[in-house]
Backbone as a printed PyTorch tensor [residue, N CA C, xyz], in Angstrom:
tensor([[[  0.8430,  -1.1800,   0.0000],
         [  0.0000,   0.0000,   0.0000],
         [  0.8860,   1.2410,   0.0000]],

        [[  0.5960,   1.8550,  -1.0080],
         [  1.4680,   3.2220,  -1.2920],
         [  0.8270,   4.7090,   0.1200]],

        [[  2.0250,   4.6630,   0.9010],
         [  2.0430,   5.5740,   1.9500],
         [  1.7460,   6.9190,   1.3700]],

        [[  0.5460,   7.7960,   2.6530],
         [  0.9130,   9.0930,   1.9000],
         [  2.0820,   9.8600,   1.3250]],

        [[  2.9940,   9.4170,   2.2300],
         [  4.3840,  10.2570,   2.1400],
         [  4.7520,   9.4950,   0.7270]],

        [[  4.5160,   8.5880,   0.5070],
         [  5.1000,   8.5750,  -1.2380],
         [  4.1670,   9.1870,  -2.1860]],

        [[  2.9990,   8.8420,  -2.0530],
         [  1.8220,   9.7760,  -3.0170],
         [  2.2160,  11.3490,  -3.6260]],

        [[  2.6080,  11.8450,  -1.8630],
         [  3.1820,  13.5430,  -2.3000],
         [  4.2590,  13.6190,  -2.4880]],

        [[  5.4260,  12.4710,  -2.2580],
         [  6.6000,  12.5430,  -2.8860],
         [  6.5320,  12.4840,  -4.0970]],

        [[  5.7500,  11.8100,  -4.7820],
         [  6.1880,  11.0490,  -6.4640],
         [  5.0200,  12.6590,  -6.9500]],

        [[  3.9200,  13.1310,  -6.5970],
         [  3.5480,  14.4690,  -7.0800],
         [  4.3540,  15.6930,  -6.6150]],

        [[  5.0800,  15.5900,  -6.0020],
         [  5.7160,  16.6110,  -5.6450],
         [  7.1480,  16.7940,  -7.4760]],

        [[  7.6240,  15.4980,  -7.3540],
         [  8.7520,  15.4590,  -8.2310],
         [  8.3160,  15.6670,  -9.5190]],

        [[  6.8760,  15.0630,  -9.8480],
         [  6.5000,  15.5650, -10.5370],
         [  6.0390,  16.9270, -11.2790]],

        [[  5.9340,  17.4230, -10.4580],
         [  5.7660,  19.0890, -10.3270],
         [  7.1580,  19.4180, -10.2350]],

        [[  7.6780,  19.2140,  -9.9050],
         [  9.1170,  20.2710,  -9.9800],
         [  9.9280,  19.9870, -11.1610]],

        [[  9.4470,  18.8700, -11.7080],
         [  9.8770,  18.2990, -13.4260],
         [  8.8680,  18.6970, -14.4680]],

        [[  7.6620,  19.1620, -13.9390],
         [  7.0480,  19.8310, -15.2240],
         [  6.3420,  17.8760, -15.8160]],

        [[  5.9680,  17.0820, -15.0530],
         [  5.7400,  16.0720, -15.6230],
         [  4.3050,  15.6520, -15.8320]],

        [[  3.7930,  14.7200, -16.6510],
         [  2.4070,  14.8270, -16.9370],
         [  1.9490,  13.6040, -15.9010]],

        [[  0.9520,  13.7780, -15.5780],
         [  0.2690,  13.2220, -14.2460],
         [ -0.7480,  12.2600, -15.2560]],

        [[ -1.2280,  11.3130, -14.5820],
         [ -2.5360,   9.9570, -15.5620],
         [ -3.2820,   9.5540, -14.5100]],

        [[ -3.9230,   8.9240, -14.3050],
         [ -4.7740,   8.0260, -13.4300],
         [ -5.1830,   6.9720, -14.1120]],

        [[ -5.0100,   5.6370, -14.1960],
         [ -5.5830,   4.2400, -14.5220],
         [ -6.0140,   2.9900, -13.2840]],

        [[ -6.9190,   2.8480, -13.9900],
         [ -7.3000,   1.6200, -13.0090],
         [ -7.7580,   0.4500, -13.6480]],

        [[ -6.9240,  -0.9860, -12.7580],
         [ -7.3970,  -2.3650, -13.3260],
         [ -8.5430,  -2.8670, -13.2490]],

        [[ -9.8650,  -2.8620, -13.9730],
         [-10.5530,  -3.5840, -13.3440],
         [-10.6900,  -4.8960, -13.2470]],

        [[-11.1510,  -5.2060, -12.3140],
         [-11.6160,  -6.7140, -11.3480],
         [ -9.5830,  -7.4470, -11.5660]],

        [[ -8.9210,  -5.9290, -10.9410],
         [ -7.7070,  -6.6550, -10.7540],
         [ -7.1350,  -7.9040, -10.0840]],

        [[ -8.1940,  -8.2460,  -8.8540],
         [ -7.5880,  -9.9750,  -8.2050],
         [ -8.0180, -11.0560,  -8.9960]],

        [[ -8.9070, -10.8400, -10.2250],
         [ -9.0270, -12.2070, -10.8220],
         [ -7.8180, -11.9670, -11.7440]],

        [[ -7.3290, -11.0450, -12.3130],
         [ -6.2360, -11.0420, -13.2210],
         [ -5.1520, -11.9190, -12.9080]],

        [[ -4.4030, -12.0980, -11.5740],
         [ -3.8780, -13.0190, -11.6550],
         [ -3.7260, -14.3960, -11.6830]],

        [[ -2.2370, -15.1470, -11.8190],
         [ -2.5110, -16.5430, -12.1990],
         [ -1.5650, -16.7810, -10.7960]],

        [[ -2.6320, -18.1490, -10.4010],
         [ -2.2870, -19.0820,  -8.6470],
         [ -0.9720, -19.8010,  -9.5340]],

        [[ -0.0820, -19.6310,  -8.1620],
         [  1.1320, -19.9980,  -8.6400],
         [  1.4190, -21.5290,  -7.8290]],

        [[  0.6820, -21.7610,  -6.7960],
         [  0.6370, -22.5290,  -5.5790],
         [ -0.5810, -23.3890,  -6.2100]],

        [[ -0.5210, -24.3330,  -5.5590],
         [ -1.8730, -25.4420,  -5.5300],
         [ -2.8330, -25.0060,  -4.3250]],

        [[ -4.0850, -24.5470,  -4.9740],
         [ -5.1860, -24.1950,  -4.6120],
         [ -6.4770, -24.9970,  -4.4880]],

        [[ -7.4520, -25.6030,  -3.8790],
         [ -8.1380, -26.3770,  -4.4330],
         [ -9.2870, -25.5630,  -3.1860]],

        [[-10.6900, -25.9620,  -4.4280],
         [-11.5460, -25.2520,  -3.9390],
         [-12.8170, -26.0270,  -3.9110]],

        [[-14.3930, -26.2660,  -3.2100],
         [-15.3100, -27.2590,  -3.3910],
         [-15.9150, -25.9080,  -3.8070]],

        [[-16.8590, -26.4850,  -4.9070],
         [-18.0950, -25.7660,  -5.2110],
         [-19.1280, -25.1250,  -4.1460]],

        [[-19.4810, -24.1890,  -4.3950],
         [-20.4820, -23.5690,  -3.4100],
         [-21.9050, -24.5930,  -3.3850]],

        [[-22.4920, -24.3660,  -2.3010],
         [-23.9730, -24.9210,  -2.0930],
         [-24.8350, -24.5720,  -3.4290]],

        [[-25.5700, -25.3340,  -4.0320],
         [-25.9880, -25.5160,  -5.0660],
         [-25.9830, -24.9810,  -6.5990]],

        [[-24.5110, -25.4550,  -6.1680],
         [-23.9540, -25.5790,  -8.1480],
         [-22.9690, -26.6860,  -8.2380]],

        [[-23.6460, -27.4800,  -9.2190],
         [-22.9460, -28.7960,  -9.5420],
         [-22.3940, -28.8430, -10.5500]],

        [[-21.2360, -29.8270, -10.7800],
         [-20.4580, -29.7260, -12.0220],
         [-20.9970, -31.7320, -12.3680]],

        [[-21.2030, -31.9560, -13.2380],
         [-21.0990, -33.4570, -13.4390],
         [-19.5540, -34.4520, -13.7700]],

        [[-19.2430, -35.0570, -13.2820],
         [-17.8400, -36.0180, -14.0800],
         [-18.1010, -37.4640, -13.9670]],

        [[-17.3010, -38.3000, -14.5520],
         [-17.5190, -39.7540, -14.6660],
         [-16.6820, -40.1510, -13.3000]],

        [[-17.1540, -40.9070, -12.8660],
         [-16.4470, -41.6400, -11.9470],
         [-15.8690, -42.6760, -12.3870]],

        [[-15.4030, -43.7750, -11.6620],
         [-14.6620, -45.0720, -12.0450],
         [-14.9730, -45.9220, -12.4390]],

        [[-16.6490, -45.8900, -12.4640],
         [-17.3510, -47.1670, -13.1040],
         [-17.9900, -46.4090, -14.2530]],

        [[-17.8370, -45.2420, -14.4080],
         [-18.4460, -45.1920, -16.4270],
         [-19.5710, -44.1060, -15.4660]],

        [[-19.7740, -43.7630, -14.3570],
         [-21.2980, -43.3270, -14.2760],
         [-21.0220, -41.6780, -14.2940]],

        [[-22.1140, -40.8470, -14.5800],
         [-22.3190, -39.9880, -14.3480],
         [-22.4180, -38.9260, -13.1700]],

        [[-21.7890, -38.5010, -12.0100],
         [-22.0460, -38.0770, -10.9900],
         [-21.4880, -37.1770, -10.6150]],

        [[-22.1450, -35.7890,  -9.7770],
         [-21.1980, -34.6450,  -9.4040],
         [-19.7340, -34.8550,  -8.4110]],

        [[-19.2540, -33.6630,  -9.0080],
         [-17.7200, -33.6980,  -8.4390],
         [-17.6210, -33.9380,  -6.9390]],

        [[-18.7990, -33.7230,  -5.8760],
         [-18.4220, -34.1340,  -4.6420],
         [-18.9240, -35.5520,  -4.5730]],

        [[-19.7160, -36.0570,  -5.3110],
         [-20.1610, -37.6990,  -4.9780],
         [-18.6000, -38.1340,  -5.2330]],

        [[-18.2850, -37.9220,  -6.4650],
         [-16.7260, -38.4590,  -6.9110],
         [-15.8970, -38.2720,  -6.0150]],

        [[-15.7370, -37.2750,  -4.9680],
         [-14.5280, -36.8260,  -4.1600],
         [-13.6200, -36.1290,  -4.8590]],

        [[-14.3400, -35.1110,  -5.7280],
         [-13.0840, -34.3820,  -6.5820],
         [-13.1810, -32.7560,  -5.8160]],

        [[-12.7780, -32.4210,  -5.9430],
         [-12.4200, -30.7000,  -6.2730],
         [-12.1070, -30.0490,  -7.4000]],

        [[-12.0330, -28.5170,  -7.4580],
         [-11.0700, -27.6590,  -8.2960],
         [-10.3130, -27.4520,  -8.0150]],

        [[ -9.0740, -27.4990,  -8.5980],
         [ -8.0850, -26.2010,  -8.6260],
         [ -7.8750, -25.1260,  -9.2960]],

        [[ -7.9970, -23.6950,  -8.7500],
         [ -8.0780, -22.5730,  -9.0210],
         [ -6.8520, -22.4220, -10.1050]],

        [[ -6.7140, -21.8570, -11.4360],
         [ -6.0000, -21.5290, -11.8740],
         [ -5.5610, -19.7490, -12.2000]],

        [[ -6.1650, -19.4090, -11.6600],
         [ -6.8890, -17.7470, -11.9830],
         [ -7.3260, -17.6410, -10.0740]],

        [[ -6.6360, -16.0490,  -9.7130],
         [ -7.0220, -15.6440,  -8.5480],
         [ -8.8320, -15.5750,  -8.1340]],

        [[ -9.1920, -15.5440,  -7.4420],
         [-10.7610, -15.5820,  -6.7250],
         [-10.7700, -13.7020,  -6.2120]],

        [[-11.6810, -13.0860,  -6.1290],
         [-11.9670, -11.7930,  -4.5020],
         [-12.3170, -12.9430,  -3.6580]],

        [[-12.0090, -12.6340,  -2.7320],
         [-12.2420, -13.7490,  -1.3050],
         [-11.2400, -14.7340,  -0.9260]],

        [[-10.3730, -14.6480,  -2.2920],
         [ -8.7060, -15.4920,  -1.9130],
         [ -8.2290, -14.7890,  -0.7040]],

        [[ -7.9750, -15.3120,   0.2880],
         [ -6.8840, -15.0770,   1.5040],
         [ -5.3430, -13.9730,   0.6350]],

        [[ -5.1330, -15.3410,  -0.5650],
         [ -3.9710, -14.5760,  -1.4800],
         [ -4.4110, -13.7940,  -2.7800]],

        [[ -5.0560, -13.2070,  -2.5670],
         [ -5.6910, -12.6230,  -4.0960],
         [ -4.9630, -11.4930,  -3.6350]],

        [[ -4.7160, -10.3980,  -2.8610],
         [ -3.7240,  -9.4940,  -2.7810],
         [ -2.5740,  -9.5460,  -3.0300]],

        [[ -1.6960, -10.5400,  -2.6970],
         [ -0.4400, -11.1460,  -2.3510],
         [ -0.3630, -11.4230,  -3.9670]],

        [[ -1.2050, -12.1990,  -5.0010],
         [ -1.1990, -12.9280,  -6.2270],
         [ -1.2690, -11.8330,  -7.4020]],

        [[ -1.9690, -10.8250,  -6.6760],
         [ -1.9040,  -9.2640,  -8.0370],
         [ -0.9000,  -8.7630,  -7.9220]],

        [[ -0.6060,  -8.6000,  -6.4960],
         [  0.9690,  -7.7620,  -6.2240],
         [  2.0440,  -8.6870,  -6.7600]],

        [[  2.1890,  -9.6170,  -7.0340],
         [  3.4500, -10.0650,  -7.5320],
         [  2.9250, -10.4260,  -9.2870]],

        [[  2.0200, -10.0580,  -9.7740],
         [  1.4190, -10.4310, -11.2370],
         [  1.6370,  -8.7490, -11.6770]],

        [[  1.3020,  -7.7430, -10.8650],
         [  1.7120,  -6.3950, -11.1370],
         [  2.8490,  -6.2190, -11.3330]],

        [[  4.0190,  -6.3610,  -9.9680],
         [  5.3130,  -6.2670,  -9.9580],
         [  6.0580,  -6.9610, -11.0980]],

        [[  5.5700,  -8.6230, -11.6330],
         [  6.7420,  -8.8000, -12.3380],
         [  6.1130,  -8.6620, -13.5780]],

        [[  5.2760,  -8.1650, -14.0790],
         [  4.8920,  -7.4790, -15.6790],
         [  5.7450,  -6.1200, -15.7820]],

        [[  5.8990,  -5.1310, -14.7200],
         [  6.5290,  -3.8800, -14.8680],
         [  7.7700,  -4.2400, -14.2800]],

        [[  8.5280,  -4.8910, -14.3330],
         [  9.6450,  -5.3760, -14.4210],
         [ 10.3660,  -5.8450, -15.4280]],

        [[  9.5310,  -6.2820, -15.7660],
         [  9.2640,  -7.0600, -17.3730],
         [  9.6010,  -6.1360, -18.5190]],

        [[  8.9170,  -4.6360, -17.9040],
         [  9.0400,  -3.5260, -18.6420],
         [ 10.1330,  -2.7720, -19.0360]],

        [[ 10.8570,  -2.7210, -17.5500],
         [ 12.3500,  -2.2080, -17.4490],
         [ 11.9030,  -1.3230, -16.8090]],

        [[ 10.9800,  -1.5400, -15.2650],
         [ 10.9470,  -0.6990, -13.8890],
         [ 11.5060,  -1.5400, -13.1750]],

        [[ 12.0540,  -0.9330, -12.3180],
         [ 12.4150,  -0.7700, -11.1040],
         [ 11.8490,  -1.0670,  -9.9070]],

        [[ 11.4580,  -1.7150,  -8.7190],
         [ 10.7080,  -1.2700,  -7.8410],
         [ 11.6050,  -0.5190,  -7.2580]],

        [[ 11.3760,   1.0500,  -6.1000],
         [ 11.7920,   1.8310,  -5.7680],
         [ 12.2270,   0.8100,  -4.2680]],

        [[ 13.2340,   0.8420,  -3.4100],
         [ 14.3930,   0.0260,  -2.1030],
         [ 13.3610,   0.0370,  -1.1130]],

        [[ 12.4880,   1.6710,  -1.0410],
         [ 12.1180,   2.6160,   0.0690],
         [ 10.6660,   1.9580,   0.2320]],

        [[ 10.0340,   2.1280,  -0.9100],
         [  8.8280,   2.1720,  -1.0510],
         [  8.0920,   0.8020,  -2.2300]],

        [[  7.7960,  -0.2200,  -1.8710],
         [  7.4360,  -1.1340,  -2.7310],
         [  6.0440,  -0.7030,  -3.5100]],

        [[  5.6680,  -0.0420,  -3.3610],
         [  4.8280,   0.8200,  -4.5260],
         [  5.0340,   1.3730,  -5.7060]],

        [[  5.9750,   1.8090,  -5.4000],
         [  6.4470,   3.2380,  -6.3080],
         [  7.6460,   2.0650,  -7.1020]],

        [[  7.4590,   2.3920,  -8.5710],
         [  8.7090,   1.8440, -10.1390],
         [  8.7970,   3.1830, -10.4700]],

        [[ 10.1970,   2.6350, -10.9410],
         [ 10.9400,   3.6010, -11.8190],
         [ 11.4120,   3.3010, -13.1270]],

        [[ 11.2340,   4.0700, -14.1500],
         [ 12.2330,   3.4450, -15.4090],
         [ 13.3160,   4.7470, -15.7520]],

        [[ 14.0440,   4.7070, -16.1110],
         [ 14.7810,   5.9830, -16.8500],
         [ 15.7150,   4.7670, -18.1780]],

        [[ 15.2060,   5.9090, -19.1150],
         [ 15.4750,   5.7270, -20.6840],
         [ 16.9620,   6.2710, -21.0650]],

        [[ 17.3750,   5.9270, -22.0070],
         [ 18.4820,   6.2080, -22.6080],
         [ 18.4640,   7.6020, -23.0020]],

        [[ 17.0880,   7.8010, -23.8990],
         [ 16.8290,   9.0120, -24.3610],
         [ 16.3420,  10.1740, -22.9440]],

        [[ 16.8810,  10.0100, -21.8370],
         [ 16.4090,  10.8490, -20.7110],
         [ 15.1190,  10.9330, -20.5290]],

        [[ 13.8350,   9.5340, -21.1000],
         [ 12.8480,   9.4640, -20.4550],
         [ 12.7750,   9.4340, -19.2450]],

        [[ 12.4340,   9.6540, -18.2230],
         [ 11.5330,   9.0190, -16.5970],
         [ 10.2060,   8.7650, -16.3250]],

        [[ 10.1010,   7.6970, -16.0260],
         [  8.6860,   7.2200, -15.9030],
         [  8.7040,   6.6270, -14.3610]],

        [[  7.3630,   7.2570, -13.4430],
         [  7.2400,   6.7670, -11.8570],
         [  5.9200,   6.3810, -12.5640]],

        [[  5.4980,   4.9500, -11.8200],
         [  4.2450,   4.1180, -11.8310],
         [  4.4480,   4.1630, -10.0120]],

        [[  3.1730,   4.4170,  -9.5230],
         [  2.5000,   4.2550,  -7.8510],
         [  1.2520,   3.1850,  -8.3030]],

        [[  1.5220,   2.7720,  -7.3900],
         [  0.4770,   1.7510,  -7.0660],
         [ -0.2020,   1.6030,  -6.1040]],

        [[ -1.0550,   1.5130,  -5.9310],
         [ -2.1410,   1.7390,  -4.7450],
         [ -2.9820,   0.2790,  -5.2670]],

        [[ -2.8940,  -0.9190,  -5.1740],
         [ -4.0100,  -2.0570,  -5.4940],
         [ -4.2740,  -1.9590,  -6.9790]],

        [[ -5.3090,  -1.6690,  -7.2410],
         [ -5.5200,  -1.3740,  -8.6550],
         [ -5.7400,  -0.0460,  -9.4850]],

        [[ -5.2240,   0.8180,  -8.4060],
         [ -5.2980,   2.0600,  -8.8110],
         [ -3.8190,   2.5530,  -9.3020]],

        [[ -3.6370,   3.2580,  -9.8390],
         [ -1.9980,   3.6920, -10.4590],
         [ -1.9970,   5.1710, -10.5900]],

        [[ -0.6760,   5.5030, -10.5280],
         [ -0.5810,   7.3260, -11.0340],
         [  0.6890,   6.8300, -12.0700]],

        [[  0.7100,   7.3040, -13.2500],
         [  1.3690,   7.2030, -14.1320],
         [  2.1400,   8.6990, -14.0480]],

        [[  3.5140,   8.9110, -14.1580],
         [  3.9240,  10.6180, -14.6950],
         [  5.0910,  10.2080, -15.5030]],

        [[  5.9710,  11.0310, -16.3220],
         [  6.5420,  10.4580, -17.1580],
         [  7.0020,  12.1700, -17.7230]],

        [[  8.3550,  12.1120, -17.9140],
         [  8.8960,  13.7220, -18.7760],
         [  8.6510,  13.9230, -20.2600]],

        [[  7.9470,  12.7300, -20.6680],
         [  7.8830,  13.0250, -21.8230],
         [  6.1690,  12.5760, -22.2390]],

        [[  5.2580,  13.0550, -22.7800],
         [  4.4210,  12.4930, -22.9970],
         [  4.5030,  11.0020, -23.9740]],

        [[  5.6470,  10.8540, -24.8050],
         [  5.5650,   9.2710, -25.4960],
         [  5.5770,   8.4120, -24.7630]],

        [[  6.1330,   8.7170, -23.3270],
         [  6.3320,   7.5510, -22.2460],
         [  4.8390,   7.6250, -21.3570]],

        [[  4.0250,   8.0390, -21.7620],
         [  3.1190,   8.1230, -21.0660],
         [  1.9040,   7.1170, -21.8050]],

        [[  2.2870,   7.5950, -23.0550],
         [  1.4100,   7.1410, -24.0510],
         [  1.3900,   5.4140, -24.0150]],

        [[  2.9240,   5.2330, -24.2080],
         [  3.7600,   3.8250, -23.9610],
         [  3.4340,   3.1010, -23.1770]],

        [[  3.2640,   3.5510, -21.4970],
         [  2.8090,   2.8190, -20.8560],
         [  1.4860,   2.1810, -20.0340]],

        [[  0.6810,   3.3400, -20.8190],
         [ -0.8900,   3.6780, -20.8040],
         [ -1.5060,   2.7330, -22.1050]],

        [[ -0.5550,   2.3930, -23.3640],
         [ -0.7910,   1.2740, -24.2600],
         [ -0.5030,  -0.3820, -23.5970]],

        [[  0.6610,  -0.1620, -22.6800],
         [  0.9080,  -1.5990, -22.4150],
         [  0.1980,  -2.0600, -21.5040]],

        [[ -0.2790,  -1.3560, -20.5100],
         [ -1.1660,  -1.6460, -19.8660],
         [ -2.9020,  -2.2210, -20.1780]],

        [[ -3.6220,  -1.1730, -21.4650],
         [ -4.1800,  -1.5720, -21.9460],
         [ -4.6210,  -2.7990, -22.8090]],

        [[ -3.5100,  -3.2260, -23.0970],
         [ -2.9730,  -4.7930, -24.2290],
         [ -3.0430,  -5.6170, -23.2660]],

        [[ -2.2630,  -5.6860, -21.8790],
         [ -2.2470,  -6.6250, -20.9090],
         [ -3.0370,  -6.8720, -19.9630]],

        [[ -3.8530,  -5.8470, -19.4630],
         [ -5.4160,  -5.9440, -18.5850],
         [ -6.7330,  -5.2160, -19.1200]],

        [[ -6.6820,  -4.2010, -19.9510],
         [ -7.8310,  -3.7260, -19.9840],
         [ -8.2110,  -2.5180, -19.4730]],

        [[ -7.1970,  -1.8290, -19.0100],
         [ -6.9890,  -0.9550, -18.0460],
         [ -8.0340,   0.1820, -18.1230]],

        [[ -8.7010,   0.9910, -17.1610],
         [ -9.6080,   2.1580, -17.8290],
         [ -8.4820,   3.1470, -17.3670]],

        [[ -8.8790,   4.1910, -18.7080],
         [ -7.6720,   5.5810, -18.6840],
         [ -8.7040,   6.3680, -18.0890]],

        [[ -8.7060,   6.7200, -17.1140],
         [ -9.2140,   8.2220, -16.0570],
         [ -8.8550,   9.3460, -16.4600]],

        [[ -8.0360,   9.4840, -17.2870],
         [ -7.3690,  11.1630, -18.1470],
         [ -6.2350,  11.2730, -17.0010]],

        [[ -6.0960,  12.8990, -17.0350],
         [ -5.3130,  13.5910, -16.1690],
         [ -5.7340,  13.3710, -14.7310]],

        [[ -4.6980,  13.1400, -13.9970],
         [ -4.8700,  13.2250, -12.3420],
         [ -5.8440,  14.2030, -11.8560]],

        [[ -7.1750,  13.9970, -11.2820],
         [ -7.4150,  15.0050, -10.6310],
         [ -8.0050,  14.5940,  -9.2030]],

        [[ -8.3240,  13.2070,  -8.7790],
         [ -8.4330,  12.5410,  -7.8360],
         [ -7.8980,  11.5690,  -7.4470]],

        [[ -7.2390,  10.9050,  -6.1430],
         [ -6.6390,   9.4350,  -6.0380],
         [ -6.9410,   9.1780,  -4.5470]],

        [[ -7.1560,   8.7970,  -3.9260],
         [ -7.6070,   7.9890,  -3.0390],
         [ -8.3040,   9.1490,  -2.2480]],

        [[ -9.3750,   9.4360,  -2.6520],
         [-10.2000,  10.3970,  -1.7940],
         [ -9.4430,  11.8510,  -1.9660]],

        [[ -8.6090,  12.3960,  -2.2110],
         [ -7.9400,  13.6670,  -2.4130],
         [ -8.2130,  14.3850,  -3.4540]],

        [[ -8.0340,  15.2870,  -3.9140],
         [ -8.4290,  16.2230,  -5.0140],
         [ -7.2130,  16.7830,  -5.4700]],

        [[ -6.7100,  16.8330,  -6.4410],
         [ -5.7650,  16.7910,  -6.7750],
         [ -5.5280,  17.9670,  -7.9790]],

        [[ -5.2350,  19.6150,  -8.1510],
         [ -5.4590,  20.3180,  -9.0800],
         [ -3.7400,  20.6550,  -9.5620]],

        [[ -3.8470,  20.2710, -10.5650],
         [ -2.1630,  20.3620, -10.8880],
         [ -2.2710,  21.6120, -12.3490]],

        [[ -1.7980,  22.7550, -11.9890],
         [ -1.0530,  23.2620, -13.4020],
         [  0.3080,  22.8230, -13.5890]],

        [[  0.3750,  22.5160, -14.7080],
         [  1.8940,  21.6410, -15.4860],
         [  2.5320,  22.8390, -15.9500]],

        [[  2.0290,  24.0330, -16.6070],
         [  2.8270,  24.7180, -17.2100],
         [  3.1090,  25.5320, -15.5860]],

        [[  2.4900,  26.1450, -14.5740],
         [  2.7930,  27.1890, -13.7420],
         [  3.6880,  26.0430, -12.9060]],

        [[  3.5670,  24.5680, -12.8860],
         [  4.5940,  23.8890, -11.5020],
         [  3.8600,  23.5660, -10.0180]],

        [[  2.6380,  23.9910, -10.2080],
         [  1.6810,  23.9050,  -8.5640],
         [  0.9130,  22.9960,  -8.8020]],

        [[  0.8860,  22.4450,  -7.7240],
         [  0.0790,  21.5290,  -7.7220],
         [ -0.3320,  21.5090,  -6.4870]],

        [[ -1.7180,  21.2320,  -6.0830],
         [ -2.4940,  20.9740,  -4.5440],
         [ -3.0700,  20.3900,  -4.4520]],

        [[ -3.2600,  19.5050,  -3.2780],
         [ -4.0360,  18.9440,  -2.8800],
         [ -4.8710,  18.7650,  -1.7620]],

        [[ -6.1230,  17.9380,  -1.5120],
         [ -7.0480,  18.7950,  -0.6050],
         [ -7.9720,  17.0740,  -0.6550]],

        [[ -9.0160,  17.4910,   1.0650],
         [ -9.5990,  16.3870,   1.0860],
         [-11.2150,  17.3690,   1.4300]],

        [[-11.0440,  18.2580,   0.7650],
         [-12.1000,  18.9530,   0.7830],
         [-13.6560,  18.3220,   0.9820]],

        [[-13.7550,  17.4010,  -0.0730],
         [-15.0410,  16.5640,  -0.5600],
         [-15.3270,  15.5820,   0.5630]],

        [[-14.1040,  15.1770,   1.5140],
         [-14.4080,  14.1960,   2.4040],
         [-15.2070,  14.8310,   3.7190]],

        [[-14.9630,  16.3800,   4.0860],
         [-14.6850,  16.9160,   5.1040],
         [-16.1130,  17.0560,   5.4310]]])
């Protein structure tokens, strides 16, 4: 979970770099990932699956003594947090980020061509900023190809805060006005 103190760190740097701010979010990010562990699960109270048993017959998976195993995270997994956070982490790794020593939220990339790109993570919420808008574009496409991602535009809210950034003047504020 991305601490306040990184939220206004990574907008703060952003602002003093003149950088463009995004908002994206995964939806139904805990089924996105894939169980890496052996999982096995019984069907809920009345939904049956049919399979053959050992003599040729027809009968549901608990007469048989079978189960599932989950191949794809559940909401209600114990590890469905634990299973996005490491399905998040090693795709943007994948990318050529960084996770930041300090803060396991916060990636970094820096480009040859003096791109910088900070990805925050908050669960399935993200702040994208980036010095160049192609890197913004870039990683607002890869994301889209790989989950589905919805683009929110420009930053102007993230976890309950309000968020008003001019890029060309360098200010940026924030406020929990709406909560108060």
């Amino acid at each position: 979970m991305a601490s306040t103190t990184s939220v206004r760190t990574v907008l703060a740097i952003a602002t003093h770099l003149k950088m463009d701010l995004a908002q994206l979010d995964v939806p139904q990010a805990f089924v996105q990932g894939n169980v890496d562990t052996e999982i096995f699960v019984k069907l809920p109270k009345g939904i049956s699956i049919l399979t053959i048993d050992e003599y040729g017959n027809r009968v549901t998976l608990e007469k048989a003594g079978k189960v599932l195993q989950l191949l794809k995270s559940l909401y209600g997994l114990k590890q469905a947090g634990q299973i996005w956070n490491k399905e998040l982490t090693e795709y943007l790794e994948s990318i050529g980020f960084t996770r930041c020593a300090s803060e396991s939220s916060v990636f970094c990339k820096r480009g040859d061509d003096g791109l910088f790109t900070i990805v925050l993570t908050e669960v399935d919420d993200l702040i994208i900023t980036s010095t160049q808008t192609m890197g913004m574009d870039d990683i607002e496409k890869s994301f889209k190809d790989k989950w589905n991602v919805k683009d929110w535009g420009p930053l102007e809210s993230y976890l309950g805060m309000r968020i008003v950034y001019d890029k060309e003047a360098g200010i940026l504020s924030v406020d929990v006005e709406n909560k108060v």
